[in-house]
Backbone atoms as SQL, in Angstrom:
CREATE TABLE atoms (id INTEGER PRIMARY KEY, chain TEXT, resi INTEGER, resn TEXT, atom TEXT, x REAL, y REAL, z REAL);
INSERT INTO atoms VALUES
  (1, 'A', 1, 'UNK', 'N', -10.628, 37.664, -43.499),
  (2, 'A', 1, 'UNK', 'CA', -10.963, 37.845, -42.105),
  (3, 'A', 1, 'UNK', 'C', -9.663, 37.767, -41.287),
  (4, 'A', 2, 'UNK', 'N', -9.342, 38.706, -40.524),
  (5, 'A', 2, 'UNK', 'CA', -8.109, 38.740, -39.511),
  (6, 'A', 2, 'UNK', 'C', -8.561, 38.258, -38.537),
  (7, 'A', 3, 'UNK', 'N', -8.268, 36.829, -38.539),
  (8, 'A', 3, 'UNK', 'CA', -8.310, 35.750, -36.788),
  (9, 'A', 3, 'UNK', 'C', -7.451, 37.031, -35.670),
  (10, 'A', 4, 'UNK', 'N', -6.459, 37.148, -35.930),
  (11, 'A', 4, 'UNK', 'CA', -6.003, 38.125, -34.728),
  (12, 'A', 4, 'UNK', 'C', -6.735, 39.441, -33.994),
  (13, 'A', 5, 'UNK', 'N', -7.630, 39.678, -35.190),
  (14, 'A', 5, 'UNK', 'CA', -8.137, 40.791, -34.682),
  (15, 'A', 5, 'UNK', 'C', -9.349, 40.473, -34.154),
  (16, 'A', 6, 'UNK', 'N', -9.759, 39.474, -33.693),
  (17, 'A', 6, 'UNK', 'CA', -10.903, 38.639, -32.703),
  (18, 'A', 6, 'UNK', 'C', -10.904, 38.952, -31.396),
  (19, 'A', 7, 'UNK', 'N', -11.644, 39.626, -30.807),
  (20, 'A', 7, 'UNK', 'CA', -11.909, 40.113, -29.440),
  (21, 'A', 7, 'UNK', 'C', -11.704, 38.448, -28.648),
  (22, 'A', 8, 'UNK', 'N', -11.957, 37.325, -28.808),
  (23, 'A', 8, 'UNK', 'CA', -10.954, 36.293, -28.172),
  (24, 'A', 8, 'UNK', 'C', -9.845, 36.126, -28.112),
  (25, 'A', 9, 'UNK', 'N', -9.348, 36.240, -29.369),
  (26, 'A', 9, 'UNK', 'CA', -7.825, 35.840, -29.754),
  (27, 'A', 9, 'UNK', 'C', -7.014, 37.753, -29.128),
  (28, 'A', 10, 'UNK', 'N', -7.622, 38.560, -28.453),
  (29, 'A', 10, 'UNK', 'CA', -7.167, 39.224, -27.820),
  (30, 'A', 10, 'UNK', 'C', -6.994, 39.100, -26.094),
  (31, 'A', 11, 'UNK', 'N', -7.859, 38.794, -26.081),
  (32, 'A', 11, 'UNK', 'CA', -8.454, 37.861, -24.608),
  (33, 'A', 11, 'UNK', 'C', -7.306, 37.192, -24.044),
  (34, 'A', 12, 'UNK', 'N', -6.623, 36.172, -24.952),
  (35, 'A', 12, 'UNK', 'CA', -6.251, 35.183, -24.578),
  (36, 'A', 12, 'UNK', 'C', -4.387, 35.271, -23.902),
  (37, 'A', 13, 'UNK', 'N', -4.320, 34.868, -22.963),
  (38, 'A', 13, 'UNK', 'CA', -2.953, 34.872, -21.987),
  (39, 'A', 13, 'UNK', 'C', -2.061, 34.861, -23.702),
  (40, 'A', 14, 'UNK', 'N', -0.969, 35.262, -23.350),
  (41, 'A', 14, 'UNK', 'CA', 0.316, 34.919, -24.748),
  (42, 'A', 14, 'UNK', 'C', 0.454, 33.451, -24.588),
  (43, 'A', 15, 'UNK', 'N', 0.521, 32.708, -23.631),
  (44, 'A', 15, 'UNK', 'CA', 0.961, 31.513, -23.537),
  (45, 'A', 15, 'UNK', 'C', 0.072, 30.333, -24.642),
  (46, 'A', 16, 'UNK', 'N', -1.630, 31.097, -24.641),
  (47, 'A', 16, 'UNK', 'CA', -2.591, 29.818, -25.397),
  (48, 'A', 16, 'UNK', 'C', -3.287, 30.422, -26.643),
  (49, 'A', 17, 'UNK', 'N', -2.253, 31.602, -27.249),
  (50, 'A', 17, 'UNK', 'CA', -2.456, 32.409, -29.033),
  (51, 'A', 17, 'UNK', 'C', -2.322, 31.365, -29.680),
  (52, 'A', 18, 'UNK', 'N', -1.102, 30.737, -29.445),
  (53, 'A', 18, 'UNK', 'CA', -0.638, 29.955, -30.734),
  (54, 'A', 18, 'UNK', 'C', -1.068, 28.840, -31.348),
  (55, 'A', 19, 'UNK', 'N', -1.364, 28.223, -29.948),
  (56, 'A', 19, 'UNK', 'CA', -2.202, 26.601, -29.573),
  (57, 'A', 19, 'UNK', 'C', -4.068, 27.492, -30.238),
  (58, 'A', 20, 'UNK', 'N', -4.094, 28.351, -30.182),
  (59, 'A', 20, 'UNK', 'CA', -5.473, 28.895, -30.310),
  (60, 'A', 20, 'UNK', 'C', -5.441, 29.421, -31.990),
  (61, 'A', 21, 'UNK', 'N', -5.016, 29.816, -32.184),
  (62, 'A', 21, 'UNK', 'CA', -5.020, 29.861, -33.546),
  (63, 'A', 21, 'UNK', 'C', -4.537, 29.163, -34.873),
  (64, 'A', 22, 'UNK', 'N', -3.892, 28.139, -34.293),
  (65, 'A', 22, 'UNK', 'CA', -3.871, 26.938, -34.934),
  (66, 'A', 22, 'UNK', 'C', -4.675, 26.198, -35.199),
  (67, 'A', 23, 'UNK', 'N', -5.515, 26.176, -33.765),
  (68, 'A', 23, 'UNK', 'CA', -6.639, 25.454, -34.041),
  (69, 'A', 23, 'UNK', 'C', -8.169, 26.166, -34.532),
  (70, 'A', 24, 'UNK', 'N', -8.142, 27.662, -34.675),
  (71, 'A', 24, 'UNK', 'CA', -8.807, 28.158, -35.463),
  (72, 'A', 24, 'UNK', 'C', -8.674, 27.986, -36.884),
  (73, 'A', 25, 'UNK', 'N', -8.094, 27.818, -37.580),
  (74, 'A', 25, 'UNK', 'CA', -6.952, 27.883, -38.758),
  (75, 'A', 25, 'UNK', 'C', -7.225, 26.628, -39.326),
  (76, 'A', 26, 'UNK', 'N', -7.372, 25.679, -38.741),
  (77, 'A', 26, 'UNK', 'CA', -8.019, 24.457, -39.426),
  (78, 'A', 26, 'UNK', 'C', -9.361, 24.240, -39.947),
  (79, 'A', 27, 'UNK', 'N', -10.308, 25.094, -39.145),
  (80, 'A', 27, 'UNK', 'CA', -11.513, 24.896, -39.167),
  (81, 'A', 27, 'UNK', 'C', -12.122, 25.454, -40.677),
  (82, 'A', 28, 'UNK', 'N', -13.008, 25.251, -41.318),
  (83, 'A', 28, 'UNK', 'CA', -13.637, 25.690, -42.520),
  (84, 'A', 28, 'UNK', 'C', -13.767, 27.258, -42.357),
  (85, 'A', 29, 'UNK', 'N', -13.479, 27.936, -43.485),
  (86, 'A', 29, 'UNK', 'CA', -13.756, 29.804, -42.823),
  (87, 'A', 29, 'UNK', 'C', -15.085, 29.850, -43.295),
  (88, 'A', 30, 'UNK', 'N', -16.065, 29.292, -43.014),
  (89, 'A', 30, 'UNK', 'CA', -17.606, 29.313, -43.092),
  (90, 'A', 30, 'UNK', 'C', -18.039, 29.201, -41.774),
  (91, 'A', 31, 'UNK', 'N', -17.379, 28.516, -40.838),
  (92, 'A', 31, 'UNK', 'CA', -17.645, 28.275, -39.656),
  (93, 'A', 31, 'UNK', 'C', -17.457, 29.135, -38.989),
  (94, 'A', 32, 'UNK', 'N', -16.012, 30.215, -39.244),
  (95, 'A', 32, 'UNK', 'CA', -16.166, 31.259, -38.622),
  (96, 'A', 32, 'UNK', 'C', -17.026, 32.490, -38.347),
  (97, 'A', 33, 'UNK', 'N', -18.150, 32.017, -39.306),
  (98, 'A', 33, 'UNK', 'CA', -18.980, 33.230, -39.392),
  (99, 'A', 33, 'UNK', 'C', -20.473, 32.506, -38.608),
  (100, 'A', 34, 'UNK', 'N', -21.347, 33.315, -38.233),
  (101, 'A', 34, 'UNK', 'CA', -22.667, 33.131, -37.473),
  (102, 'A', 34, 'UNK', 'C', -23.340, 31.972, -38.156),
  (103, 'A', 35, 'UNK', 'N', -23.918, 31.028, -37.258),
  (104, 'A', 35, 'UNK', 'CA', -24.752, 29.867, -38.059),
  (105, 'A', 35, 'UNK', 'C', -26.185, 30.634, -38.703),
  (106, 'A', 36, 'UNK', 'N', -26.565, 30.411, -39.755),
  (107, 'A', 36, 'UNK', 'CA', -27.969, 30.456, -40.260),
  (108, 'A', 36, 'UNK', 'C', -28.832, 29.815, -40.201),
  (109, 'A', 37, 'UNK', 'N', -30.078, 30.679, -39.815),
  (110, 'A', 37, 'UNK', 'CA', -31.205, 29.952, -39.734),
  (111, 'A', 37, 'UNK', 'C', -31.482, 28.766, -40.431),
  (112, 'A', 38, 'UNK', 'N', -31.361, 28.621, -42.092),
  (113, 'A', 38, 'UNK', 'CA', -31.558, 27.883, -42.370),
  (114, 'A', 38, 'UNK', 'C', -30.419, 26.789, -42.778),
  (115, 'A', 39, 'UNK', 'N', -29.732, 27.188, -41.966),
  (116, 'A', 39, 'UNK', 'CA', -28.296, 26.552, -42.319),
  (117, 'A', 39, 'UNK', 'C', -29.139, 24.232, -41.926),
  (118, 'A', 40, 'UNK', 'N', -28.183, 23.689, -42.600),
  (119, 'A', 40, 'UNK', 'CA', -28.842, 22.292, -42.619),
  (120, 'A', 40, 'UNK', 'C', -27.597, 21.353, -42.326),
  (121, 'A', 41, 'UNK', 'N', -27.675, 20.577, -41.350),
  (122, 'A', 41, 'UNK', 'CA', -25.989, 19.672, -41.085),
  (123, 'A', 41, 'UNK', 'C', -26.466, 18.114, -41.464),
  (124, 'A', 42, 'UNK', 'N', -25.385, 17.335, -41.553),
  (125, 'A', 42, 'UNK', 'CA', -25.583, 15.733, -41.961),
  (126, 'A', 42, 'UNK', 'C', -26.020, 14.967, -40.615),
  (127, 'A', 43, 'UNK', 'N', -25.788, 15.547, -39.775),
  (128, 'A', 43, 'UNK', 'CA', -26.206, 14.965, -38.229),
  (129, 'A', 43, 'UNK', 'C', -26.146, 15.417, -37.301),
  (130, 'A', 44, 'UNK', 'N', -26.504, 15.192, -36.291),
  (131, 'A', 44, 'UNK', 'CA', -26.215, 16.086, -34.927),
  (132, 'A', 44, 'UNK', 'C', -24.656, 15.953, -34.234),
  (133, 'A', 45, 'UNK', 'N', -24.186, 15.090, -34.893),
  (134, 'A', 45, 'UNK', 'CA', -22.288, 15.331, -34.229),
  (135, 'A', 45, 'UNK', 'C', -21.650, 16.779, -35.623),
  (136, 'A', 46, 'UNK', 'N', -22.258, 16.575, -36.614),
  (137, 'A', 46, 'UNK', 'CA', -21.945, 17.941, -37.659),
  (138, 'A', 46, 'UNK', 'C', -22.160, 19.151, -36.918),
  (139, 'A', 47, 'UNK', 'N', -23.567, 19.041, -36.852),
  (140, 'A', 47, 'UNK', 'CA', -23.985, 19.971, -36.376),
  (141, 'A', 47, 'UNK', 'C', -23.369, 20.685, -34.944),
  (142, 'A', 48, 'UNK', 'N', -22.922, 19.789, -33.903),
  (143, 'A', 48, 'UNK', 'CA', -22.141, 20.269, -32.647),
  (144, 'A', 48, 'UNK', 'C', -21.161, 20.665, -33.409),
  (145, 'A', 49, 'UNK', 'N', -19.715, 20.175, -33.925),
  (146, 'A', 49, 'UNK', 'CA', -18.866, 20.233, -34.374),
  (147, 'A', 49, 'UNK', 'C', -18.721, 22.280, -35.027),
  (148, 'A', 50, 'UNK', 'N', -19.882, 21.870, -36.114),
  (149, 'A', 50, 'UNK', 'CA', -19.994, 23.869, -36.671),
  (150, 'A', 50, 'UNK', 'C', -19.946, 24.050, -35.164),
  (151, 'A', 51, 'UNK', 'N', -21.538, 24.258, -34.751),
  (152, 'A', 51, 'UNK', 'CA', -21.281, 25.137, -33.510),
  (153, 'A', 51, 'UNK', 'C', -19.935, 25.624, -32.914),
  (154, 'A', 52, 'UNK', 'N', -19.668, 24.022, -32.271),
  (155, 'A', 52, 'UNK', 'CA', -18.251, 24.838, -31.719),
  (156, 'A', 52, 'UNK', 'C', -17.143, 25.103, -32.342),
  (157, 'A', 53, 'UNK', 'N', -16.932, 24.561, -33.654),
  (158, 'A', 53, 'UNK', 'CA', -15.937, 25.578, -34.529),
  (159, 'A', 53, 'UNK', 'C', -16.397, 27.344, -34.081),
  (160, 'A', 54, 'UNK', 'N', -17.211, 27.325, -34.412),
  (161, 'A', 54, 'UNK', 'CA', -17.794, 28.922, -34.459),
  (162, 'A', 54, 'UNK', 'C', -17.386, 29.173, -32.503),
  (163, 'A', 55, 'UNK', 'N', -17.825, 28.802, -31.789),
  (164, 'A', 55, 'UNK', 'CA', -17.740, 28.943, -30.760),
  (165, 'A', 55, 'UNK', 'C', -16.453, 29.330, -30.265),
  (166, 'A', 56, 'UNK', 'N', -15.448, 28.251, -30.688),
  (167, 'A', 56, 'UNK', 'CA', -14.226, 28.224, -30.643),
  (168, 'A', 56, 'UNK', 'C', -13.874, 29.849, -30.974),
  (169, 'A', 57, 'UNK', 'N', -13.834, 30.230, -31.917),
  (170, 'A', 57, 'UNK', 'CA', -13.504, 31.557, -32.636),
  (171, 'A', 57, 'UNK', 'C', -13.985, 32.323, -31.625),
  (172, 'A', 58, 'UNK', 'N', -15.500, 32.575, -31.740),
  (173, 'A', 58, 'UNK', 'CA', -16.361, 33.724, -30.349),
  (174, 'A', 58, 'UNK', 'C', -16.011, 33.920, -29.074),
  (175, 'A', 59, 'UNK', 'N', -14.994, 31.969, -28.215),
  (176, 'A', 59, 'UNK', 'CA', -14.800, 32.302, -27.075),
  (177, 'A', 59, 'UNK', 'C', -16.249, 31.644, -26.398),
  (178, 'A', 60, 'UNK', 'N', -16.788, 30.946, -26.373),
  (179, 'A', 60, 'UNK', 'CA', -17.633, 29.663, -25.927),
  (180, 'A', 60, 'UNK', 'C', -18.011, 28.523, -26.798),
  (181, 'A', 61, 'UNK', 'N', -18.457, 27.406, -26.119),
  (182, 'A', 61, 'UNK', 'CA', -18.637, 25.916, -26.111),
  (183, 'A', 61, 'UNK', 'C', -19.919, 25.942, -25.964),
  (184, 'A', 62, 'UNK', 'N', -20.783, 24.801, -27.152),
  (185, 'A', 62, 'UNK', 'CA', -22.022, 24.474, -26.839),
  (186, 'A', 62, 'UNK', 'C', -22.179, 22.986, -26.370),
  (187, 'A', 63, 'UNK', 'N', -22.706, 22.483, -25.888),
  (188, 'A', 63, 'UNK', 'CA', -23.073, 21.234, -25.629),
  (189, 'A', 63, 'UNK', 'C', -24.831, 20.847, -26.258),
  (190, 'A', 64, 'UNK', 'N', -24.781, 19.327, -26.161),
  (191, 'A', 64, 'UNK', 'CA', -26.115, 18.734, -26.618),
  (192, 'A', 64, 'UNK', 'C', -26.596, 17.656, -25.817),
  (193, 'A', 65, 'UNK', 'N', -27.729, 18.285, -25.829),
  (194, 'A', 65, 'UNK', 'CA', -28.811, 16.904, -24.682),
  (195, 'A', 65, 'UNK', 'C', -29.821, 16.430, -25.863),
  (196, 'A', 66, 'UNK', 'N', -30.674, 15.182, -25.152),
  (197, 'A', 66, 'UNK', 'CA', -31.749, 14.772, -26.093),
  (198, 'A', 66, 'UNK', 'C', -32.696, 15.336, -25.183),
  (199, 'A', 67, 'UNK', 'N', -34.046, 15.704, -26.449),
  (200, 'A', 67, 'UNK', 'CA', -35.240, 16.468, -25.981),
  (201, 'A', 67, 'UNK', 'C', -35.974, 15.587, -26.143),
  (202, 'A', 68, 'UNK', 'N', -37.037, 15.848, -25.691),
  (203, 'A', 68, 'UNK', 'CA', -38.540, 14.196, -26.298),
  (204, 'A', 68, 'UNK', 'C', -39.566, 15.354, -26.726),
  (205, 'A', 69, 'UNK', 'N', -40.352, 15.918, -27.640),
  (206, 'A', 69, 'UNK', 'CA', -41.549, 16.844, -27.881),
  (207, 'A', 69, 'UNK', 'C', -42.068, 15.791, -28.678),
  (208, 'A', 70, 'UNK', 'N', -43.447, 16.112, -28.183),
  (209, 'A', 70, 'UNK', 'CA', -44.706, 15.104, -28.910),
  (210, 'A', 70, 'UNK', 'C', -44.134, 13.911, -29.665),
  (211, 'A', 71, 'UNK', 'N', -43.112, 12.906, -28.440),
  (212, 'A', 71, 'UNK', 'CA', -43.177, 11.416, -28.653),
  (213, 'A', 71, 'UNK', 'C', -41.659, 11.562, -29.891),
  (214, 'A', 72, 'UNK', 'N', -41.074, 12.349, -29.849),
  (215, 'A', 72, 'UNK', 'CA', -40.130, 12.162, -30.908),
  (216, 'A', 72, 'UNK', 'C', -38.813, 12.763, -30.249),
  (217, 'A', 73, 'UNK', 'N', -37.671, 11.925, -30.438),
  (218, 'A', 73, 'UNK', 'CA', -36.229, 12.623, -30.200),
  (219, 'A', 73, 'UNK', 'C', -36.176, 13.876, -30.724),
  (220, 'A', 74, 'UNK', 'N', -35.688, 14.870, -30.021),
  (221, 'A', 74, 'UNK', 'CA', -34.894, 16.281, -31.017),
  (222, 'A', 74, 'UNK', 'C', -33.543, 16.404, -29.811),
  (223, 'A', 75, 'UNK', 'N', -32.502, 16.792, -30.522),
  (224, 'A', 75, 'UNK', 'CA', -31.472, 17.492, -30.046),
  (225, 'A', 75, 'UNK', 'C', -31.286, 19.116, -29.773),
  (226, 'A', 76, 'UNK', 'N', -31.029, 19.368, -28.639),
  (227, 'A', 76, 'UNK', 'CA', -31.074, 20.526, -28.030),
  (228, 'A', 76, 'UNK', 'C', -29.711, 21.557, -27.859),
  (229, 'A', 77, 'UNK', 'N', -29.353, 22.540, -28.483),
  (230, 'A', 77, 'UNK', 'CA', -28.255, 22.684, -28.221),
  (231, 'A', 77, 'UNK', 'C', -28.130, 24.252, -27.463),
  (232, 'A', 78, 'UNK', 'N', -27.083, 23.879, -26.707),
  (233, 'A', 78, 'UNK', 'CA', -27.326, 25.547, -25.532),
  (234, 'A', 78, 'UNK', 'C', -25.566, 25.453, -25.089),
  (235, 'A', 79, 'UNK', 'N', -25.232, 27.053, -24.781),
  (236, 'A', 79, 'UNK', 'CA', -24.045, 26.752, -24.501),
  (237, 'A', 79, 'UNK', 'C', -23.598, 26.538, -23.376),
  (238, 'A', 80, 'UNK', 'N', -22.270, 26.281, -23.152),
  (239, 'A', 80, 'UNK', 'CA', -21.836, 25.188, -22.037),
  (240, 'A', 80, 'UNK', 'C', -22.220, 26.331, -20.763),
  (241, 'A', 81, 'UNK', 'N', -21.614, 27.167, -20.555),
  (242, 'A', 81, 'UNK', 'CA', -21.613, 27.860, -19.278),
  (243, 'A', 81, 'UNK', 'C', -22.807, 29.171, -19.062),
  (244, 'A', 82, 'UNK', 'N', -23.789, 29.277, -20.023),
  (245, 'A', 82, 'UNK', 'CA', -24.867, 30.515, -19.722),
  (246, 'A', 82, 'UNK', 'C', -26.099, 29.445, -19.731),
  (247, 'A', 83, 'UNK', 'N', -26.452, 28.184, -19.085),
  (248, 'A', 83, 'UNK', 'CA', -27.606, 27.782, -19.049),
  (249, 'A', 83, 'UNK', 'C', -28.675, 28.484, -17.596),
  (250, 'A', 84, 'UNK', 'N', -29.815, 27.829, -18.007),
  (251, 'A', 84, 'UNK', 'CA', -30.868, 28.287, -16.953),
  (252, 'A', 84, 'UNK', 'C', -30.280, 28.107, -15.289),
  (253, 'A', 85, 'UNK', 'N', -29.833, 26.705, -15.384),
  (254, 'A', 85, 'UNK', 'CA', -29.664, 26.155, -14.437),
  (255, 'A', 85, 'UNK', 'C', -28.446, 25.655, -14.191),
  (256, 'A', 86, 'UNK', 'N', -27.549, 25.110, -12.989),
  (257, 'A', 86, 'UNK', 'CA', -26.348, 24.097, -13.426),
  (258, 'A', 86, 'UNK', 'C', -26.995, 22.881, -13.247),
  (259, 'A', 87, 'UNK', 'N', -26.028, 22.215, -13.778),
  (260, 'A', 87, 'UNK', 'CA', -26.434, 20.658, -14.150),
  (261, 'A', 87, 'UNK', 'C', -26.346, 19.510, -13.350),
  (262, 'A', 88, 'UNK', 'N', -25.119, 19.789, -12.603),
  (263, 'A', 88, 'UNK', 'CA', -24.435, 19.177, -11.504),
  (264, 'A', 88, 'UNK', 'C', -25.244, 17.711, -11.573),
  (265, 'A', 89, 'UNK', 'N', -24.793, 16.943, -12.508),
  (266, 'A', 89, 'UNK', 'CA', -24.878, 15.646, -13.093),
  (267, 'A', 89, 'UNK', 'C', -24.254, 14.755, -11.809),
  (268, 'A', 90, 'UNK', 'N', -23.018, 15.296, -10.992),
  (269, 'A', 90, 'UNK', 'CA', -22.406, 14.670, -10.282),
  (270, 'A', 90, 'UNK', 'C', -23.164, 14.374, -8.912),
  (271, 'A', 91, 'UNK', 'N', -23.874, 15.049, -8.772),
  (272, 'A', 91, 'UNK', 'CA', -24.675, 15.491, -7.419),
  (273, 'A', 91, 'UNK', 'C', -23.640, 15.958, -6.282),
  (274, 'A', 92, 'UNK', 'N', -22.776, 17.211, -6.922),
  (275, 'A', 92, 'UNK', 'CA', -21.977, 17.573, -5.604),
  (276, 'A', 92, 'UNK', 'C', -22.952, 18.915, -4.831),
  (277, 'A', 93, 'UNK', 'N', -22.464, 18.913, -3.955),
  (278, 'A', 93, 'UNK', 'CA', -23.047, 19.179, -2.838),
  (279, 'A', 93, 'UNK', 'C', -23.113, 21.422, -3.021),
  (280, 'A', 94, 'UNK', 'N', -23.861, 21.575, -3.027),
  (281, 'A', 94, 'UNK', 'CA', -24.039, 23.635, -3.104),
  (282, 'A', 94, 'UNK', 'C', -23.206, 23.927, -2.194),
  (283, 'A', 95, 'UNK', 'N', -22.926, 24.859, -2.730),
  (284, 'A', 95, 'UNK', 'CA', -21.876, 26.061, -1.695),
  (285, 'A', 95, 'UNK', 'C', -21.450, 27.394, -2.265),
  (286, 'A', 96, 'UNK', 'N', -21.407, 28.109, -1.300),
  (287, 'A', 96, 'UNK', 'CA', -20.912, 29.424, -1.436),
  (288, 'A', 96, 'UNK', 'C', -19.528, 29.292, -1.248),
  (289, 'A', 97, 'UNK', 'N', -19.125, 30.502, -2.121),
  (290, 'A', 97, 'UNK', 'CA', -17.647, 31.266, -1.848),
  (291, 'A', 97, 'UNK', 'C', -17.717, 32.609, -1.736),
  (292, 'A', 98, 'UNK', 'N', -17.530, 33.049, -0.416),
  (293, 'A', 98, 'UNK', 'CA', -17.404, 34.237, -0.240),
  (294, 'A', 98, 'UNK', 'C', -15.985, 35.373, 0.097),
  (295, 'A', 99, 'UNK', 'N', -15.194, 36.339, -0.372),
  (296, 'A', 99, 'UNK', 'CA', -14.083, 37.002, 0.074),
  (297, 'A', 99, 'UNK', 'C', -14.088, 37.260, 1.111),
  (298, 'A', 100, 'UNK', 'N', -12.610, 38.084, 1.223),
  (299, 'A', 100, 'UNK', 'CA', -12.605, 38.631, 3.072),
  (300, 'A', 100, 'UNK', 'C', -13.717, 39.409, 3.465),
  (301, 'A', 101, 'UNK', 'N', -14.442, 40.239, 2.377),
  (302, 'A', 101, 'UNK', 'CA', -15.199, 41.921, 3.195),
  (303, 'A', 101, 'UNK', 'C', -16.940, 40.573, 3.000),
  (304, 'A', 102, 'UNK', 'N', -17.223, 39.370, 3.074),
  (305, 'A', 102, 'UNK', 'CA', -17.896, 38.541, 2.973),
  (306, 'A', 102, 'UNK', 'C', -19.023, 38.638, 1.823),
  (307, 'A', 103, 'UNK', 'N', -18.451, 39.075, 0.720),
  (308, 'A', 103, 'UNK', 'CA', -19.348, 39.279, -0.420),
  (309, 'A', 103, 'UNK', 'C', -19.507, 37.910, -1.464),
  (310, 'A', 104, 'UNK', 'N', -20.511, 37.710, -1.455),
  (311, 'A', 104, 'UNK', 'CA', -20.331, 36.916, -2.476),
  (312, 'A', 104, 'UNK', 'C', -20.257, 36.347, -3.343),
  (313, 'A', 105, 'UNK', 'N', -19.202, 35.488, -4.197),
  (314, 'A', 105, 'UNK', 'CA', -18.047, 35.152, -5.015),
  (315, 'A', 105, 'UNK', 'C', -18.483, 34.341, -6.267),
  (316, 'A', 106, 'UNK', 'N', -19.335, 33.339, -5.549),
  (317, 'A', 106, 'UNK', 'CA', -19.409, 31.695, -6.386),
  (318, 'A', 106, 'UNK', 'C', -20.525, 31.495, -5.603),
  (319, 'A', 107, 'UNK', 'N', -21.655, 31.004, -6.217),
  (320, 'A', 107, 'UNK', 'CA', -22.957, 30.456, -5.475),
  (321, 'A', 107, 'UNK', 'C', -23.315, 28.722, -6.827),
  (322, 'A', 108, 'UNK', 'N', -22.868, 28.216, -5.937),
  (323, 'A', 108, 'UNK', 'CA', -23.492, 26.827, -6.653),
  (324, 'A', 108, 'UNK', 'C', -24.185, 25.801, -6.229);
């Protein structure tokens, strides 16, 4: 598999290739490829870890919350920046960003 020829590792400024493919380069080359359905991890920090190995490579980050379904923990995993909603854990305050011709930019 040619890491260079990764529509990320093309993406990426010259300045963060090197730092970026180094740290591709460590990772298991199993990880670089799509998780499987029936793929099975030792825990849910394994299990994040693949993800974002793989992620890493693709060019996004997953994160993990706890779920509760019918009275039992499950771990949920979704990626960092295409969720339903934002999260804004912080409780900062919504706002727009709009350009000069007043279109707008950033809605949070």
């Amino acid at each position: 598999m040619d890491i260079e020829a990764s529509p990320t590792y093309q993406a990426l400024p010259e300045h963060a290739k090197s730092a970026w493919l180094k740290a591709v380069r460590v990772l298991p080359p199993a990880w670089l490829l799509p998780p499987a359905t029936d793929e099975r991890f030792e825990s849910r920090d394994h299990c994040l870890k693949r993800l974002n190995g793989y992620g890493l490579y693709k060019g996004f980050e997953v994160v993990s919350g706890r779920v509760w379904k019918e009275k039992m923990l499950r771990w949920q995993f979704l990626c960092k920046m295409y969720g339903k909603v934002t999260a804004n854990k912080y409780g900062l305050e919504t706002y727009k960003a709009k350009d000069k011709e007043r279109n707008l930019i950033i809605d949070k």
